[in-house]
N, C-alpha and C positions, 0 to 999 in steps of 0.2 A: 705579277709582283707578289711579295711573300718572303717567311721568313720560317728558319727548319725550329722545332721546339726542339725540347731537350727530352733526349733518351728517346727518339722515338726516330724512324724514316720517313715519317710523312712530314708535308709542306702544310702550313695554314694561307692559304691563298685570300684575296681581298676580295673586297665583293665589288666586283663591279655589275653583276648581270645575271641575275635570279631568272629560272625557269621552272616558274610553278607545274608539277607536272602531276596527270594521272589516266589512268590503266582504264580500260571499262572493257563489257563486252555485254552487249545485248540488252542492258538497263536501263534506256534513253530515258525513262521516265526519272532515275534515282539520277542521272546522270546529269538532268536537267535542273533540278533544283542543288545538287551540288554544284553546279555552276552559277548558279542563282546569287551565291553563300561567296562565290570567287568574286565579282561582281561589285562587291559589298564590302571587298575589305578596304581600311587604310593602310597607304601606304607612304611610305618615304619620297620626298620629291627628286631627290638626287640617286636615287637608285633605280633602274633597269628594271622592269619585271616583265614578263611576257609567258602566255599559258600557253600550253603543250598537252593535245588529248592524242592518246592512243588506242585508237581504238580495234581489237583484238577479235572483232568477226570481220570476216570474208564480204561478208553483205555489207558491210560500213550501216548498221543501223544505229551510229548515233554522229552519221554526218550531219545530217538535216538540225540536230539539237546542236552539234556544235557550230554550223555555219549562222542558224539562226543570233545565236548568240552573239559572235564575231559583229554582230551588225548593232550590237546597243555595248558590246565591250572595254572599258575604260582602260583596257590594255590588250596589243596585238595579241592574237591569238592564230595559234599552230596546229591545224590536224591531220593526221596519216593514221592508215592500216596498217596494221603488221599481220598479215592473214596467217601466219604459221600461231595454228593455236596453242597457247599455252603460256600463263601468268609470266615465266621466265621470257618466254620469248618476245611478251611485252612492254616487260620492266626494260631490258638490256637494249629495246628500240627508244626507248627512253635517253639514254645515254649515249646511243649512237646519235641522235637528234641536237642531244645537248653541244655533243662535241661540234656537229655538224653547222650549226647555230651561234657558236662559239661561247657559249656560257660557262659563266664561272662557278654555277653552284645551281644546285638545285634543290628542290620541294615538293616531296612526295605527300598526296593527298588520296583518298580513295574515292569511287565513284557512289558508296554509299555512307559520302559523312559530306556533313556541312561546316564552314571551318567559320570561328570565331573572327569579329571583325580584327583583332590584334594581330591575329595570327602570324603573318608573316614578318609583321614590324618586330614581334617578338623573337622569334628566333632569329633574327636579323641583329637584331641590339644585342641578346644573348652571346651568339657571336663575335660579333665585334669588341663588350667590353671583357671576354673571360678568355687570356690565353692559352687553356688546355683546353675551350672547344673547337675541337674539328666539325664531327658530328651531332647536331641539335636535336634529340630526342623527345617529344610530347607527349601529352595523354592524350585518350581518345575516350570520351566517356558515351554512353549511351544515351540516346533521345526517345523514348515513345510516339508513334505515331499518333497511338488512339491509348484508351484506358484498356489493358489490360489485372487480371486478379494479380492479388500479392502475392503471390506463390511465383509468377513469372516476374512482375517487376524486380523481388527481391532475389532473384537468384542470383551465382557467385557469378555465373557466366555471363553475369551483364554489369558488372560490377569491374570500376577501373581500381585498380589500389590508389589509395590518395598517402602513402606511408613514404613513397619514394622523395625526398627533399631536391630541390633545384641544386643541380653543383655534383647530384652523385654522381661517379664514373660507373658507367655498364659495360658490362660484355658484350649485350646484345641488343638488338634492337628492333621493332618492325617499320614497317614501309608506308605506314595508313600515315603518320605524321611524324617526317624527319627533315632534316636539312643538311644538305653535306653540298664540299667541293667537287667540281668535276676534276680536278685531279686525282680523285683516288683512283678514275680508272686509266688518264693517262700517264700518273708516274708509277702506279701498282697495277696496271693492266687488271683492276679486279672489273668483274661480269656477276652478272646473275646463273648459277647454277641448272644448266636446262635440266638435269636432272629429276629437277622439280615439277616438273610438266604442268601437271593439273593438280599436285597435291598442298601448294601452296607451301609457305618453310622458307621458298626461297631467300627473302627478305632474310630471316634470322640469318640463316646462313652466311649473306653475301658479307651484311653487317659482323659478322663473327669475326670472319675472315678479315675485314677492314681492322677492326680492335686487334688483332693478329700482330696485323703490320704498321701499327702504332696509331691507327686514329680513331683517335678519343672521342668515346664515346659519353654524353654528357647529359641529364635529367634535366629536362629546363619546364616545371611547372605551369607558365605561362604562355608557352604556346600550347591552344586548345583547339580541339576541334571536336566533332561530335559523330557519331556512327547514329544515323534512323533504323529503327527497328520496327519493324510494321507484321502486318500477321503472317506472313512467309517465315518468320524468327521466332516472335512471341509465343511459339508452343512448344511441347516439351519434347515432341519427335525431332524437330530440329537442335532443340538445347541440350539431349541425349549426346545425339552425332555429332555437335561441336565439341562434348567434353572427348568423347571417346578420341577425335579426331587431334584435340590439342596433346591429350594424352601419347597418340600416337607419331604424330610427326615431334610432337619434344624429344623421343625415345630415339628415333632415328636423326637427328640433330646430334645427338648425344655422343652415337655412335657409328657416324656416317665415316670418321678416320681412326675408328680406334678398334684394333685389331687386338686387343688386351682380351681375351674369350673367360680367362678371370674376373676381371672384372663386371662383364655382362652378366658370368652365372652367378655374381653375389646381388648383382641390380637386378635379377629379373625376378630371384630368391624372397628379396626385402618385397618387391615388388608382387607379388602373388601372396606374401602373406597381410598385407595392405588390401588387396583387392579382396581377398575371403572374408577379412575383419570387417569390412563397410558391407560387403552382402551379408552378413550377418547381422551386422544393428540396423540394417536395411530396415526392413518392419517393424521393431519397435520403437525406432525415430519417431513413426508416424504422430507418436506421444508428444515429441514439443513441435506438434502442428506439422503443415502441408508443406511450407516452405522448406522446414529443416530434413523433411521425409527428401525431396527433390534433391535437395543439394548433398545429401548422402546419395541419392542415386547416383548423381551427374559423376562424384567421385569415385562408383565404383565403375562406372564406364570409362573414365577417364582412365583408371587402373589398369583395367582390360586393352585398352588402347596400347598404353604402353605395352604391356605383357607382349600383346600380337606383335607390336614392333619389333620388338628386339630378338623375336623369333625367327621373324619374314625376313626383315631386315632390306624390305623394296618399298618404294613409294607408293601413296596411294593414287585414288583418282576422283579425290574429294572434289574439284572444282569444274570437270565436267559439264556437271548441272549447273550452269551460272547462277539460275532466277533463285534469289532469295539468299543466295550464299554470297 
């Protein structure tokens, strides 16, 4: 059941039967206390909810964490391998399960966040009382495991923007905390991009392509959940390669359909004098302290990332390495 909005192809489908769902591969330990967090939410008495783990090693090392689970569960709970390695190829087993399962919507969560008790009630009400939301869009803010120095806590790359207002429309969206119908991929045949393999994007992507084909993409402030950061993250070799890498996969997002070579050489132009300019106040940043020195670096990597992208113009293979990423 459902009804078509205006100016747009896509259907807003009712919710009869949510499929909390999320990716993992080889985390059981981050896996397990995110599950901990599913456990714990409130939810609607008249609403359907049922989880869905995918888990994306060959070895299944995080059956043992998801069966255990299943057995103190407050809601059925669903797990398969998808052995063919690759973020893509585990999102879009996602959606094949959903279909499979007959759900009407679903709820991306990651294997390294713990979600707010509200959570899902929220993007649940969000939907149902605003009729330009298709897609429910959240923040994802940062948790500390232990105390780390100011210079890492305050960094930008751990920092959610809190500027976005409830109601905005976006273009784009990620996958750590959304809510969409499973019609998008059976009246838009939309999928996850394999393309993406290991270098993660996908998500932006799929969701682009969704806003594409008319569903509305929409800021909803209170659904929250939390990404833990523990000392796999909290150091600056890893906080380097996340900006370089956000840098880089934005650049190829940008220009994954656009064959405009004009354009590129004026973006990669603005884009290399950007990148010289921060290696240049690079050092004497160090002046308003350790933090602002960092987050000038992080920026001129991030630059660089770009610059490489839109040169290469191929994927990376940032996600390989699971642990800690």
């Amino acid at each position: 059941m459902g009804f078509y909005l205006k100016n747009t192809k896509a259907i807003k489908t009712e919710i009869e039967f949510v499929l909390i769902s999320c990716c993992t591969c080889k985390r059981p330990h981050m896996l397990s206390v995110a599950l901990q967090s599913v456990d714990e939410l409130n939810l609607f008495e008249n609403t359907k909810v049922e989880l869905l783990v995918v888990d994306n090693d060959e070895n299944e090392s995080a059956r043992t964490v998801v069966e255990n689970f299943s057995q103190i569960s407050k809601i059925p709970v669903h797990y398969v391998c998808e052995k063919q390695r690759g973020i893509a190829f585990a999102r879009n087993r996602v959606l094949k399960e959903a279909l499979d399962l007959n759900a009407s919507h679903i709820a991306f969560f990651d294997d390294d966040e713990i979600l707010d008790k509200d959570w899902i009630i929220n993007h649940i009400k969000f939907y149902k009382t605003n009729n330009n939301v298709i897609i429910s869009s959240g923040p994802t803010y940062s948790k500390f495991e232990n105390e780390y120095p100011s210079y890492i806590r305050n960094n930008k790359i751990f920092k959610t923007s809190t500027t976005k207002k409830t109601g905005v429309i976006r273009r784009i969206c990620a996958s750590g905390n959304v809510f969409f119908p499973v019609s998008m991929v059976t009246d838009s045949d939309l999928w996850f991009d394999n393309k993406f393999v290991f270098m993660g994007g996908e998500d932006g992507d799929f969701f682009a392509r969704a806003s594409e084909a008319g569903y509305t993409i929409v800021w909803n402030n209170d659904a929250v959940n939390y990404e833990i950061i523990g000392d796999q993250r909290a150091n600056m070799h890893w906080i380097l390669n996340r900006y370089y890498y956000n840098g880089y996969s934005g650049a190829l997002l940008r220009f994954k359909n656009n064959k405009n070579w004009f354009e590129k050489v004026v973006y990669l132009f603005k884009t290399i004098i950007s990148f010289l300019f921060m290696a240049l106040v690079t050092v004497p940043s160090v002046i308003l302290g350790i933090a602002f020195f960092w987050n000038t670096v992080g920026l001129a990597a991030k630059n660089l990332g770009k610059i490489v992208s839109t040169v290469r113009g191929v994927p990376l293979d940032y996600y390989k390495d699971v642990n800690g990423n």
